[in-house]
VOZAFI-950070 format. One record per atom (N, C-alpha, C): residue number from 1; x, y, z. Coordinates in nm, 3 decimals. Layout:
REM residues N
[NUM, [X, Y, Z]]
...
REM end
This chain:
REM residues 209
[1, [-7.737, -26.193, 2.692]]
[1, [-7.879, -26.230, 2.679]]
[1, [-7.951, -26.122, 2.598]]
[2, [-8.048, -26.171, 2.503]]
[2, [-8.073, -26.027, 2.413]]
[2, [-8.242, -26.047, 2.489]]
[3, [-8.234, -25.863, 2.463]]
[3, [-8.393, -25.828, 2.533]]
[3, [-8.472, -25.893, 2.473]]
[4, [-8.583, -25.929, 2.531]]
[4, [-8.712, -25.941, 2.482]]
[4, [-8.782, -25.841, 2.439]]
[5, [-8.869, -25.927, 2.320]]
[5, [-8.889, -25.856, 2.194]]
[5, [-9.065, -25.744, 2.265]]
[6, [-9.075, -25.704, 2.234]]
[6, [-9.280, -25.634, 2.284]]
[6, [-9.357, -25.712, 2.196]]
[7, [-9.431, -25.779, 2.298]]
[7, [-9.542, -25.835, 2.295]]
[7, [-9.645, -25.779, 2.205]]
[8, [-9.686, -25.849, 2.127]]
[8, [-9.814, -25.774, 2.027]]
[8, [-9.932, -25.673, 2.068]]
[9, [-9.946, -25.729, 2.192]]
[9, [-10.065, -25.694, 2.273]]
[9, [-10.051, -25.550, 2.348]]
[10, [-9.872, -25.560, 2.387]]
[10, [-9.849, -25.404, 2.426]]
[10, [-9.816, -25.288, 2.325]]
[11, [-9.783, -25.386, 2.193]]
[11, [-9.747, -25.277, 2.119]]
[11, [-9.938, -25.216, 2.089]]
[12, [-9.977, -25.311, 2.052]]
[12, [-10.118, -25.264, 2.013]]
[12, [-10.157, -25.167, 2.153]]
[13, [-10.149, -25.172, 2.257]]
[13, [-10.219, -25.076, 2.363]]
[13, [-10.118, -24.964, 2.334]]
[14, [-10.002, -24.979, 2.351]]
[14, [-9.952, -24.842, 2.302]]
[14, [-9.961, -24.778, 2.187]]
[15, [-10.034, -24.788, 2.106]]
[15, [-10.058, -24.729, 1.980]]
[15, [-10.159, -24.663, 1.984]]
[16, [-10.320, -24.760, 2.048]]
[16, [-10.443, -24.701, 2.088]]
[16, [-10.421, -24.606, 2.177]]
[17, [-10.341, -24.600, 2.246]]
[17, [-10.319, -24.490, 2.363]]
[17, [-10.261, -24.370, 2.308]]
[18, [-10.187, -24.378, 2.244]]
[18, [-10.096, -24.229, 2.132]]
[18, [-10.229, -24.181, 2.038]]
[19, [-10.332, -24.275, 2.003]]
[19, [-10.420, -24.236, 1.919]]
[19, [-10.508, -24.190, 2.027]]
[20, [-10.573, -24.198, 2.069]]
[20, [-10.647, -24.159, 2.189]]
[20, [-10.624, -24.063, 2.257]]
[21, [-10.491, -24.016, 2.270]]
[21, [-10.450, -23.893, 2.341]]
[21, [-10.441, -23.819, 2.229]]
[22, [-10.400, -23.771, 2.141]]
[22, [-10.395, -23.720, 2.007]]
[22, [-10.562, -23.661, 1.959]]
[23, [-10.639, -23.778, 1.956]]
[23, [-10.773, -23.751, 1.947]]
[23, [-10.813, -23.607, 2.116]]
[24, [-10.795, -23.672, 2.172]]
[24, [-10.794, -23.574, 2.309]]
[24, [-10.754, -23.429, 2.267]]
[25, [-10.612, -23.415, 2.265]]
[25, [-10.548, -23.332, 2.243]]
[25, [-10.615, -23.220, 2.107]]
[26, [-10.584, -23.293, 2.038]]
[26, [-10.687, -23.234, 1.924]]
[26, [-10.815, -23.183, 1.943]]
[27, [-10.912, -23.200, 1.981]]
[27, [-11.044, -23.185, 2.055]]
[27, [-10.988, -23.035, 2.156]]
[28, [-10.929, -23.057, 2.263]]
[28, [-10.873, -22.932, 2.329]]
[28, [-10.831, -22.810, 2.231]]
[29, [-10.737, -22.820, 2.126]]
[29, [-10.660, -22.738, 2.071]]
[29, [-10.818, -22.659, 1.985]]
[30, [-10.918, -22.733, 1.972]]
[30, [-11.055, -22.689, 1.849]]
[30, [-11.131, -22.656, 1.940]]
[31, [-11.123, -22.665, 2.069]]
[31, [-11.231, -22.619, 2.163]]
[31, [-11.268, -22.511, 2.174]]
[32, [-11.396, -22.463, 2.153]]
[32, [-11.436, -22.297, 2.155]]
[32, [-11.428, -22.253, 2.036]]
[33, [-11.401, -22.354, 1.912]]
[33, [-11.384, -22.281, 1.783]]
[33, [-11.491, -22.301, 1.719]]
[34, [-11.491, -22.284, 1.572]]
[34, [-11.650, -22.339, 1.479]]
[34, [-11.584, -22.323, 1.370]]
[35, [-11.627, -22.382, 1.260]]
[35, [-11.560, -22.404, 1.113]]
[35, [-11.681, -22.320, 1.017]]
[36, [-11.706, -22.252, 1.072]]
[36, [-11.829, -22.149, 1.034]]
[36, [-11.837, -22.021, 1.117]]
[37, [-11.876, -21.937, 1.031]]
[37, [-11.941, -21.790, 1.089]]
[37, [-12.044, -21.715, 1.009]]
[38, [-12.181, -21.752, 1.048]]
[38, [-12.289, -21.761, 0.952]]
[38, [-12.270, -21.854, 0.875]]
[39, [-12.290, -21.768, 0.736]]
[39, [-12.247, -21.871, 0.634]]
[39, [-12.169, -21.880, 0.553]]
[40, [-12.056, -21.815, 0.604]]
[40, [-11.922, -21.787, 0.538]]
[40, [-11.807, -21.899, 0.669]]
[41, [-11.739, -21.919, 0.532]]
[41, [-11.614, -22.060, 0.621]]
[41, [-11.542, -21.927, 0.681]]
[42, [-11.473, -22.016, 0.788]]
[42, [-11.412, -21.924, 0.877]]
[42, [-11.257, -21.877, 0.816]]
[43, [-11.223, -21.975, 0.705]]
[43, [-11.068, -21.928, 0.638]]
[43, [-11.156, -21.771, 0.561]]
[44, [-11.259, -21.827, 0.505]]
[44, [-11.309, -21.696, 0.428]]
[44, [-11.376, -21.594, 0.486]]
[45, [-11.403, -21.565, 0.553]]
[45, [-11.421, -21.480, 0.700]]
[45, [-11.299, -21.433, 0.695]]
[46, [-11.210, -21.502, 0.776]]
[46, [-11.088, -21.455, 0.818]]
[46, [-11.034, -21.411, 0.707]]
[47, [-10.990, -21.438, 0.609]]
[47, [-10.957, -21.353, 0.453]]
[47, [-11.039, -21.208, 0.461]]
[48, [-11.146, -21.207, 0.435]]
[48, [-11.225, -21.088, 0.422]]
[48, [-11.210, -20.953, 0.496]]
[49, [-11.130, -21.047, 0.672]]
[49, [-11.102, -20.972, 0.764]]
[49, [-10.989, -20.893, 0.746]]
[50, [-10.869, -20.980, 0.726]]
[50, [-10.754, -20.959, 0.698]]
[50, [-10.757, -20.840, 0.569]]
[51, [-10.798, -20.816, 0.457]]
[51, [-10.774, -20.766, 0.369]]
[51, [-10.847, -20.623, 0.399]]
[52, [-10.968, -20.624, 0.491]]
[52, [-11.027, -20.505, 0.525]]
[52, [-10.919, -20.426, 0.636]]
[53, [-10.890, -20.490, 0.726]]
[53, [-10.717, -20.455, 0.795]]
[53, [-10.626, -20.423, 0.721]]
[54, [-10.604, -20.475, 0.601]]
[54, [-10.507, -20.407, 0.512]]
[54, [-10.540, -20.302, 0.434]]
[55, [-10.662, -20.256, 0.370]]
[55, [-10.664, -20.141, 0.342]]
[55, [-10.685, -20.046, 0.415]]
[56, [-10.733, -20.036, 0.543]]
[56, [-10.753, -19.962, 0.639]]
[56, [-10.622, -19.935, 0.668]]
[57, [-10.534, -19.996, 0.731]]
[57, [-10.379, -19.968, 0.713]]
[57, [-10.346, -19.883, 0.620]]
[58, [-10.373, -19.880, 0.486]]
[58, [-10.290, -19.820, 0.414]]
[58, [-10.318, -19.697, 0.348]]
[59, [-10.424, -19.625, 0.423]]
[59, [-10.480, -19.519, 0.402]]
[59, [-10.410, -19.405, 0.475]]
[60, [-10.366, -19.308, 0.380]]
[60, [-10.234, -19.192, 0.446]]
[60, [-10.314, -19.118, 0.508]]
[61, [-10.234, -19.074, 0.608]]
[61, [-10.285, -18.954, 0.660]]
[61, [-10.259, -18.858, 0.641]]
[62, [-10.289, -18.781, 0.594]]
[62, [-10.230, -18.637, 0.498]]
[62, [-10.262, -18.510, 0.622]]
[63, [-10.220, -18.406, 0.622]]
[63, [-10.235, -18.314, 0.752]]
[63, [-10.325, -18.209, 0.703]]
[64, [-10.396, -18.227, 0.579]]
[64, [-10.460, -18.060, 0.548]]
[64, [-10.600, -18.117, 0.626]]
[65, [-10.599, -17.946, 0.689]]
[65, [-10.721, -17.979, 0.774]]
[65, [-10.849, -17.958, 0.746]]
[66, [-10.947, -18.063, 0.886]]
[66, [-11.083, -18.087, 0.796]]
[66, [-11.176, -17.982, 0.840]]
[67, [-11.275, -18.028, 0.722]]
[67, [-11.370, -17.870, 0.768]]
[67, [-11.470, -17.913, 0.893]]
[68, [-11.536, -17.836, 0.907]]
[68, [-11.633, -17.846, 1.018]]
[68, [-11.743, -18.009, 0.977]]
[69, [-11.751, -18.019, 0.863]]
[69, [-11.823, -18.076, 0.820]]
[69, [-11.753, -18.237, 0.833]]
[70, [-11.650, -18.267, 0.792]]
[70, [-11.574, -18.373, 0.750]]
[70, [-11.530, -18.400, 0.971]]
[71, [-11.517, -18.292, 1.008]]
[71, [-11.519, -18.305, 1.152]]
[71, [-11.585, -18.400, 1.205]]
[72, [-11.695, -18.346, 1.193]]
[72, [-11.828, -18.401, 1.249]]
[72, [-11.856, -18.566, 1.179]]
[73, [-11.817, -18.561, 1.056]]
[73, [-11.783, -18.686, 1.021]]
[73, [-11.676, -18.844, 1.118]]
[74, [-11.619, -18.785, 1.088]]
[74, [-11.510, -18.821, 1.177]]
[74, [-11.531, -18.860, 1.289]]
[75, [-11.577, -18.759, 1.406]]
[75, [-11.677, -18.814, 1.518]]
[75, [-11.729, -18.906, 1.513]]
[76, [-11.811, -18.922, 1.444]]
[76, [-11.912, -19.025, 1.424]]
[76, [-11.878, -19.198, 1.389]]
[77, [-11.765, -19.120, 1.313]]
[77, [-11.702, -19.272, 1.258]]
[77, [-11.630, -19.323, 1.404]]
[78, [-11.541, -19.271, 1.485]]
[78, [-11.503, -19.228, 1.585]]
[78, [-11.555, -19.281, 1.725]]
[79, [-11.694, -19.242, 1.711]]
[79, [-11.794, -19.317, 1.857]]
[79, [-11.854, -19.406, 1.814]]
[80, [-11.886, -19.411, 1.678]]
[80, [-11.980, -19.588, 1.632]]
[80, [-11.826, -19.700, 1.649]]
[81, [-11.728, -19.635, 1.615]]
[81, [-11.636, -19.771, 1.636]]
[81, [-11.622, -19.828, 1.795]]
[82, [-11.598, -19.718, 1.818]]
[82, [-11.562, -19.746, 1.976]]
[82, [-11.673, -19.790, 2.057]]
[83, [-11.775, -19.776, 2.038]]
[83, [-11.883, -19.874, 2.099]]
[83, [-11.916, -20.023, 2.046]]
[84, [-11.863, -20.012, 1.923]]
[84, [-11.855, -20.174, 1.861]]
[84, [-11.724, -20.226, 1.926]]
[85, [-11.633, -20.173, 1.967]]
[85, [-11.517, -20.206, 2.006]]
[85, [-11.573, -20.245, 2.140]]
[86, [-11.568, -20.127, 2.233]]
[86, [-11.642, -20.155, 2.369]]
[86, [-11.701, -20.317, 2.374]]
[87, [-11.824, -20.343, 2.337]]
[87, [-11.909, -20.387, 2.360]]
[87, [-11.855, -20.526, 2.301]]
[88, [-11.799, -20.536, 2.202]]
[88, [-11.734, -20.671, 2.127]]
[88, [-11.674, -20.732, 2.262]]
[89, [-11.557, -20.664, 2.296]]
[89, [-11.473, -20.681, 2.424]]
[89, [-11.536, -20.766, 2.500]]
[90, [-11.640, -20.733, 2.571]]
[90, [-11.722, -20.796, 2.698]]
[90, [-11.771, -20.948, 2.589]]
[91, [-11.834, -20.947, 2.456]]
[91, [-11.868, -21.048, 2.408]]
[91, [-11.722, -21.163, 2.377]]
[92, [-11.632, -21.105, 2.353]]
[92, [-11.518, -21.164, 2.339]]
[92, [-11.510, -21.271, 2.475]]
[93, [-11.527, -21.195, 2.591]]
[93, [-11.529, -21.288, 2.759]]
[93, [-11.633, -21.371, 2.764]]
[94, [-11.740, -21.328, 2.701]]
[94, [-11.867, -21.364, 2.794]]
[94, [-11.941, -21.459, 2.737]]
[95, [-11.965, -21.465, 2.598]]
[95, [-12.077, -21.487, 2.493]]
[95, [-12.006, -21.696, 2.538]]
[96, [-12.206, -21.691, 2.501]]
[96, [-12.161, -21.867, 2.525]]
[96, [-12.161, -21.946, 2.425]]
[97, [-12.157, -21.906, 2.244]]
[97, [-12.117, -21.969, 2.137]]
[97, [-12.020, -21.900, 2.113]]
[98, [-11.918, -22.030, 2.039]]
[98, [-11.783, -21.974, 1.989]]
[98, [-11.835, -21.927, 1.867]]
[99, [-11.950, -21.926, 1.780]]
[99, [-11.906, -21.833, 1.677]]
[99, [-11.959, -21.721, 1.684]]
[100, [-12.031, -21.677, 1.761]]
[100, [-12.064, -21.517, 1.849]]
[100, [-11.904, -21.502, 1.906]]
[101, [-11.837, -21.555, 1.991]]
[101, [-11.702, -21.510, 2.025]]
[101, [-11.620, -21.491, 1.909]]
[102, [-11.613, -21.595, 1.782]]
[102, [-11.520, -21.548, 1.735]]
[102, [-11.533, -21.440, 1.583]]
[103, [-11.702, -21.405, 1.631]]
[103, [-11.721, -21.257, 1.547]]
[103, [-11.700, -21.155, 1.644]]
[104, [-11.749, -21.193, 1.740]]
[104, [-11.678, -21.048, 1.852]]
[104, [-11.548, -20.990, 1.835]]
[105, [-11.449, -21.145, 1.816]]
[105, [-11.308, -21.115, 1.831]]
[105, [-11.271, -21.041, 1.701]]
[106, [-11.337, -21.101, 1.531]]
[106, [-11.363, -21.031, 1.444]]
[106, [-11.353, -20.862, 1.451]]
[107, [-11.468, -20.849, 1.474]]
[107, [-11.553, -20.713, 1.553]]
[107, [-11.417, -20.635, 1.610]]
[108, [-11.378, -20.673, 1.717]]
[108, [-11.193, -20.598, 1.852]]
[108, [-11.156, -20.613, 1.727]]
[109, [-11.089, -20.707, 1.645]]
[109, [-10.960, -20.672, 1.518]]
[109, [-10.989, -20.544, 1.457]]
[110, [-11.128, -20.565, 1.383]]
[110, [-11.144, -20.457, 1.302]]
[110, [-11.147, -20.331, 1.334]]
[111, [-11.207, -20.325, 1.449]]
[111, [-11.242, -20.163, 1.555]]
[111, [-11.122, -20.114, 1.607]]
[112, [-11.014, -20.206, 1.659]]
[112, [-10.872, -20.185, 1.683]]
[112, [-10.775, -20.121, 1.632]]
[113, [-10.819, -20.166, 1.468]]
[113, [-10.736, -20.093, 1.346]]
[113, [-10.781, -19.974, 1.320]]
[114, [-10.915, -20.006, 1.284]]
[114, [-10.949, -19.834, 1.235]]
[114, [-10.957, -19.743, 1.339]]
[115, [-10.954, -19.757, 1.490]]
[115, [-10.921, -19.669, 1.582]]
[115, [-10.774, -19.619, 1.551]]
[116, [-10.691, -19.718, 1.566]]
[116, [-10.559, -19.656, 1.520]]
[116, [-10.526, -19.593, 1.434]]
[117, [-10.590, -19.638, 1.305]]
[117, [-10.570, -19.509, 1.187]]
[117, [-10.623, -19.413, 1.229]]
[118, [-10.791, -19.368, 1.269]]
[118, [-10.843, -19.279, 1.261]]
[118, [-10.748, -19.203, 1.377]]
[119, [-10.664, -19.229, 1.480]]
[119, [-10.597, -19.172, 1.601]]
[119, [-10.465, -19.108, 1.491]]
[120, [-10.422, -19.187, 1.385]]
[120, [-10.328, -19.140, 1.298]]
[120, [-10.366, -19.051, 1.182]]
[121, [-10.465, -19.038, 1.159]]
[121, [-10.526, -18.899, 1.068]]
[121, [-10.544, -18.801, 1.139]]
[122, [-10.601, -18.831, 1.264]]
[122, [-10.633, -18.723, 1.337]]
[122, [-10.530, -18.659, 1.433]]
[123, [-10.462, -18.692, 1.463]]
[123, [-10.283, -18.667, 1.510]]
[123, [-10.239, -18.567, 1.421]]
[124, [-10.229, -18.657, 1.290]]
[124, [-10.188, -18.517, 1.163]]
[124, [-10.235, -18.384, 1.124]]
[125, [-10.400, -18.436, 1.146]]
[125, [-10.521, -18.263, 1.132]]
[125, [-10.485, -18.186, 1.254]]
[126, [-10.459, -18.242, 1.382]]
[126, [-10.510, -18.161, 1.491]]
[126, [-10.592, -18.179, 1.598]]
[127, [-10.647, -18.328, 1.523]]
[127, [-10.790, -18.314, 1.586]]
[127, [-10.810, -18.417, 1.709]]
[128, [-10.834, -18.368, 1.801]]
[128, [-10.874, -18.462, 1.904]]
[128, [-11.021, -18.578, 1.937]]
[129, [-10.977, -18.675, 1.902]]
[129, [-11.075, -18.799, 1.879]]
[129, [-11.102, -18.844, 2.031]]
[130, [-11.256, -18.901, 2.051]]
[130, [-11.290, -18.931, 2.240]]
[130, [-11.179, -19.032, 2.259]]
[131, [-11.134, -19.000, 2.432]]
[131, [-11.035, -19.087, 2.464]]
[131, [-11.139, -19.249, 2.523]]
[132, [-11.279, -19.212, 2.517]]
[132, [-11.336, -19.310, 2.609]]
[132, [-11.437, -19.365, 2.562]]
[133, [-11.525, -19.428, 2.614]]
[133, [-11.709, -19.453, 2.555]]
[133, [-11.779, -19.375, 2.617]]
[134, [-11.881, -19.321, 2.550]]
[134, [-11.963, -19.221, 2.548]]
[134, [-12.080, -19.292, 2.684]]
[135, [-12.178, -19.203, 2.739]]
[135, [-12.264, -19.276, 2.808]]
[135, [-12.394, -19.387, 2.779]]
[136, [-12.385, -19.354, 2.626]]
[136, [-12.443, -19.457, 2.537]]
[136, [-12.368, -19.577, 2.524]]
[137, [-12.252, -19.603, 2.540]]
[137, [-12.163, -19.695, 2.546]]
[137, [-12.133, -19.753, 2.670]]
[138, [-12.121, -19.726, 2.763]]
[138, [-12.130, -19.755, 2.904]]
[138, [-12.248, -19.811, 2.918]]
[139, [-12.358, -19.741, 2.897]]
[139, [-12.494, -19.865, 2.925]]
[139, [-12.474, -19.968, 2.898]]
[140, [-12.451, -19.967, 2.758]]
[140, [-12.480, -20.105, 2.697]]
[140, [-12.366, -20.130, 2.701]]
[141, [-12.246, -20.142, 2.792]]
[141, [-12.161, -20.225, 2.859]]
[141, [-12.204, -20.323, 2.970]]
[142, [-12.291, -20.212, 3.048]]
[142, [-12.332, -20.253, 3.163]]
[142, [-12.447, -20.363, 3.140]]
[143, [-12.492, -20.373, 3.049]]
[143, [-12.611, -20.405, 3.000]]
[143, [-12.564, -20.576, 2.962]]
[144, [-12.467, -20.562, 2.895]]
[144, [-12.452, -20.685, 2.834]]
[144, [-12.358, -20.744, 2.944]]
[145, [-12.301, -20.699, 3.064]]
[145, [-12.189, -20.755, 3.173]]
[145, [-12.352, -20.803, 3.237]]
[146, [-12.423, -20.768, 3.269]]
[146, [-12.556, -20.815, 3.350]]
[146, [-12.625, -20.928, 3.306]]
[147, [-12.612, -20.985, 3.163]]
[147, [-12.648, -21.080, 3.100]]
[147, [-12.554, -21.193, 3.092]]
[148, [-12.633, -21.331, 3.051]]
[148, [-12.534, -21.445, 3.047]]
[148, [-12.580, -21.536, 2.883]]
[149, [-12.511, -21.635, 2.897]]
[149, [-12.561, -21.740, 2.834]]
[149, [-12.570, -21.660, 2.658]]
[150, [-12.705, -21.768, 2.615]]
[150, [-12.783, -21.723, 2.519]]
[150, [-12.855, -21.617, 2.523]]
[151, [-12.877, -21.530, 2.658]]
[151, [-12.950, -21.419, 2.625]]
[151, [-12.840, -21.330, 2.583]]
[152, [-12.726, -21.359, 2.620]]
[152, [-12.600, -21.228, 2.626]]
[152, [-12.588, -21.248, 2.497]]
[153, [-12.539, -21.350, 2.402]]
[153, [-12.547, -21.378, 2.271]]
[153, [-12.628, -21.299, 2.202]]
[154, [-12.743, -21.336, 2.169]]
[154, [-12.861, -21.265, 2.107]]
[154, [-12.842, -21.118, 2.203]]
[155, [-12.823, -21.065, 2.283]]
[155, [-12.797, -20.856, 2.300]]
[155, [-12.730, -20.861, 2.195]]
[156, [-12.603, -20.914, 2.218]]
[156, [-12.469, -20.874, 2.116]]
[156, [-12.512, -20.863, 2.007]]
[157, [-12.572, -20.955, 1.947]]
[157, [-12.580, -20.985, 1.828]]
[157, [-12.675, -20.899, 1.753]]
[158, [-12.797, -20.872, 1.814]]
[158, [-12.870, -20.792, 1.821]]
[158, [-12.829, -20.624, 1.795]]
[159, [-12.752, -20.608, 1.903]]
[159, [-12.707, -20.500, 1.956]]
[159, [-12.590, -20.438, 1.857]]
[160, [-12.525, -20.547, 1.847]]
[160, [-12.354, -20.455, 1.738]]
[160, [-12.377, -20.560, 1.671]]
[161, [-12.383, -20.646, 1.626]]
[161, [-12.406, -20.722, 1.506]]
[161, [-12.454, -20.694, 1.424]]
[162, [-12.624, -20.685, 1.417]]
[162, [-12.720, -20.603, 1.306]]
[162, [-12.726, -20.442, 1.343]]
[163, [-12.777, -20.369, 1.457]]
[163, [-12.849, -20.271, 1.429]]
[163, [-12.665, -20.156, 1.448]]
[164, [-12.558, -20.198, 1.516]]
[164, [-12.460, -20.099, 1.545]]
[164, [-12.363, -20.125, 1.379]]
[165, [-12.389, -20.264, 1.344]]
[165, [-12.359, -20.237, 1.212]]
[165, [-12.460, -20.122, 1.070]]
[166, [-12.583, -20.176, 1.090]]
[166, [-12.609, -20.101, 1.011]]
[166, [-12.590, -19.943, 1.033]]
[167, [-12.573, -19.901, 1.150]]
[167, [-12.514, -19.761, 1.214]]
[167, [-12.395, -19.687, 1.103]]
[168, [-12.344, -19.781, 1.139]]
[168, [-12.170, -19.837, 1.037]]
[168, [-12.192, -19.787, 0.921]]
[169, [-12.287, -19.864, 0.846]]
[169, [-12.316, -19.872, 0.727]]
[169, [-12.346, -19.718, 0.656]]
[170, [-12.456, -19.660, 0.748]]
[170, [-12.490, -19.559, 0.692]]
[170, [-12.368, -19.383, 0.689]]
[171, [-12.340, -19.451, 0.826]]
[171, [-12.212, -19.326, 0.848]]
[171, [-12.078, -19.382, 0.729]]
[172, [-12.037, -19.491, 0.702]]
[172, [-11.982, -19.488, 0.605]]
[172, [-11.981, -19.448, 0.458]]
[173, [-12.120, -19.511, 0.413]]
[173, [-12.209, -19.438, 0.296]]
[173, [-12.206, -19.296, 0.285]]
[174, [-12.232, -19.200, 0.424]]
[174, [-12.166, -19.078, 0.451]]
[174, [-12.055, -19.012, 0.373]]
[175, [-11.978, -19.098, 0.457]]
[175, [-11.839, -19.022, 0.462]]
[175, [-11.789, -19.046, 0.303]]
[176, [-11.849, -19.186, 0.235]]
[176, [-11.800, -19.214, 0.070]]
[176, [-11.839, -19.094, 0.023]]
[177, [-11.935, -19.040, 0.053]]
[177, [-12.054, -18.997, -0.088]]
[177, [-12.018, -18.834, -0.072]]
[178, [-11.958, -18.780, 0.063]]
[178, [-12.016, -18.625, 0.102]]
[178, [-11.831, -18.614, 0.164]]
[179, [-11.765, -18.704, 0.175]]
[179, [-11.665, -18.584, 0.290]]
[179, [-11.558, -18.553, 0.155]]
[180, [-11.479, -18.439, 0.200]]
[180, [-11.417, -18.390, 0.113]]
[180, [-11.259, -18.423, 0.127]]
[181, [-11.212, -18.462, 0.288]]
[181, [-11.121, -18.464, 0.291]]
[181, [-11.076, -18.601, 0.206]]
[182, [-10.935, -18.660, 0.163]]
[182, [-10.851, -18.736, 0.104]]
[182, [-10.876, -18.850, 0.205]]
[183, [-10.746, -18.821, 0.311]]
[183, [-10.783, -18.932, 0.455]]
[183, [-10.928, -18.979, 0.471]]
[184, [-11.023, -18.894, 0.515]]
[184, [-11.189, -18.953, 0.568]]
[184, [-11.218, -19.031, 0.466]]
[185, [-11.206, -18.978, 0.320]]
[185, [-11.261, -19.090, 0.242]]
[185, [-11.189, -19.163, 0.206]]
[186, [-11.090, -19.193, 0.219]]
[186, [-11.030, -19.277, 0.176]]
[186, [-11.044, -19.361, 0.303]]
[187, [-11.054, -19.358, 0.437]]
[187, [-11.085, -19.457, 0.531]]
[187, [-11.251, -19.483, 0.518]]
[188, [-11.344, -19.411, 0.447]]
[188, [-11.493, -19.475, 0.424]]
[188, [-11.487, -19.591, 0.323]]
[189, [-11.390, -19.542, 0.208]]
[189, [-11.334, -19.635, 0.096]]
[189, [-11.288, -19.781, 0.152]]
[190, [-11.211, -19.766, 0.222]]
[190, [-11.158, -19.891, 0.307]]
[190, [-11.200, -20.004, 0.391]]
[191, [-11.293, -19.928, 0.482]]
[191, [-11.382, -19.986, 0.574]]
[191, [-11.501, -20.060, 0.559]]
[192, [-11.586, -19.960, 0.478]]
[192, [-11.730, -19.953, 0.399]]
[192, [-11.756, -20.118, 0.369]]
[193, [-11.647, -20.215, 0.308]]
[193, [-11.682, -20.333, 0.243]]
[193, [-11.703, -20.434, 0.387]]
[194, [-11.540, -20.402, 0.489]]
[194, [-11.633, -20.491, 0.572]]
[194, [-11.708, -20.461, 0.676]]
[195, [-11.749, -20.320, 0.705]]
[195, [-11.871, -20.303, 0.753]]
[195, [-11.983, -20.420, 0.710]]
[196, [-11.991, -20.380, 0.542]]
[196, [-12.107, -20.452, 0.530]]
[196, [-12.092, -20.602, 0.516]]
[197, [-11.967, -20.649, 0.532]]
[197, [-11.969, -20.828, 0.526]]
[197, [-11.990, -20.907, 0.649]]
[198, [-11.923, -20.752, 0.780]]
[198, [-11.983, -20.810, 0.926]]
[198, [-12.149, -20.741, 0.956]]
[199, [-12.234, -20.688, 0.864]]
[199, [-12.356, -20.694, 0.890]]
[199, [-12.411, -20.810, 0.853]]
[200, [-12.363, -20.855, 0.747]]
[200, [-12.471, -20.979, 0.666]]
[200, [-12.437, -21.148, 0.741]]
[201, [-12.289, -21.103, 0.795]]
[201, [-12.289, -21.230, 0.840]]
[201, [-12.354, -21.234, 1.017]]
[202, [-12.328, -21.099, 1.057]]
[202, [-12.452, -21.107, 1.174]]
[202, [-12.585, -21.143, 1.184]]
[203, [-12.634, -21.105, 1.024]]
[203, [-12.769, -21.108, 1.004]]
[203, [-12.778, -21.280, 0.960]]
[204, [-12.659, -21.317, 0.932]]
[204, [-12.737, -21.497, 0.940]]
[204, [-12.624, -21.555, 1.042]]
[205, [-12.570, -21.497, 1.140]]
[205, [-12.552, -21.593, 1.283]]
[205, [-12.711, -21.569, 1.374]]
[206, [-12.778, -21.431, 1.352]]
[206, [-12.887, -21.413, 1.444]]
[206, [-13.013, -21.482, 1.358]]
[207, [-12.967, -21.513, 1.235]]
[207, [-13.116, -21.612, 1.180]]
[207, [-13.092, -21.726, 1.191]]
[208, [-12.990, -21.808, 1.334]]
[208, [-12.973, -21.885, 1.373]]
[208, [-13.032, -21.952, 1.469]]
[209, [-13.043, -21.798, 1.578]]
[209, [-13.097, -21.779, 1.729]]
[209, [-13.230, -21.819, 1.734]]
REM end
């Protein structure tokens, strides 16, 4: 006896149903994402990111040591990261738009790397870089764990987006224009561009808010 053939009617429900779950599925896999960050596409974002990670990477660390001056440099570059790092972190958990989360997460990549180099220049000089966040950094940990929603959004954004970037900005401008060592400038050289591509695109996710 040969099987019977499927009915038109089931093949058609099983088709809407593979499409329908698919549609589902799909929807889950994009959830929490955005096809934007400001006003840069997120492939081009993410490019911009990637290539600022790569030159930061590839900046040697040479061992001649720095002066008092290029020191103090260093520091600086040193505790402005690590409080953008800090503070990204908690926005990475907390923030209630995905494209505030996925500049935060931005934000941890970039601060991640140049911590590691700067831990690898400074390994080579001698020099001991903070193991922690400063008490300026701890506040405004605490500060932004106490907040929710859209107000936590707009701190962040506010907070290390525009004004801890432009921080960035100027200590980088720094370190281009005045440090002497090879390594420091050559990591101001590196950094400096997307410092300023994650200020401008902060400055039009918060001319959103």
């Amino acid at each position: 006896m040969k099987p019977k053939s499927m009915s038109l009617g089931l093949m058609l429900a099983l088709i809407t149903t593979g499409a329908t779950f698919a549609q589902q599925n799909s929807g889950s896999m994009n959830a929490g994402t955005t096809n934007m960050i400001g006003k840069e596409t997120k492939a081009n974002f993410d490019s911009q990111n990637q290539k600022g990670a790569a030159a930061v990477s590839a900046v040697p660390a040479t061992p001649a040591k720095l002066s008092s001056a290029d020191q103090n440099l260093m520091m600086e570059v040193a505790k402005g990261g690590m409080m953008q790092l800090e503070i990204s972190r908690v926005a990475v958990q907390k923030a209630s738009s995905p494209e505030v989360r996925q500049f935060a997460q931005a934000e941890v990549d970039e601060q991640t790397g140049l911590s590691a180099k700067l831990k690898e220049i400074a390994s080579a000089k001698g020099v001991t870089l903070p193991s922690g966040p400063d008490a300026e950094t701890q506040a405004m940990i605490t500060k932004l764990q106490g907040a929710s929603g859209a107000s936590l959004d707009k701190m962040y954004m506010d907070e290390s987006g525009v004004k801890g970037h432009q921080k960035l900005d100027k200590v980088m401008s720094t370190v281009e224009s005045t440090a002497s060592d090879a390594s420091l400038k050559g990591i101001g050289k590196a950094a400096h561009p997307l410092v300023k591509t994650h200020l401008k695109v902060a400055q039009q996710i918060e001319g959103k808010m």
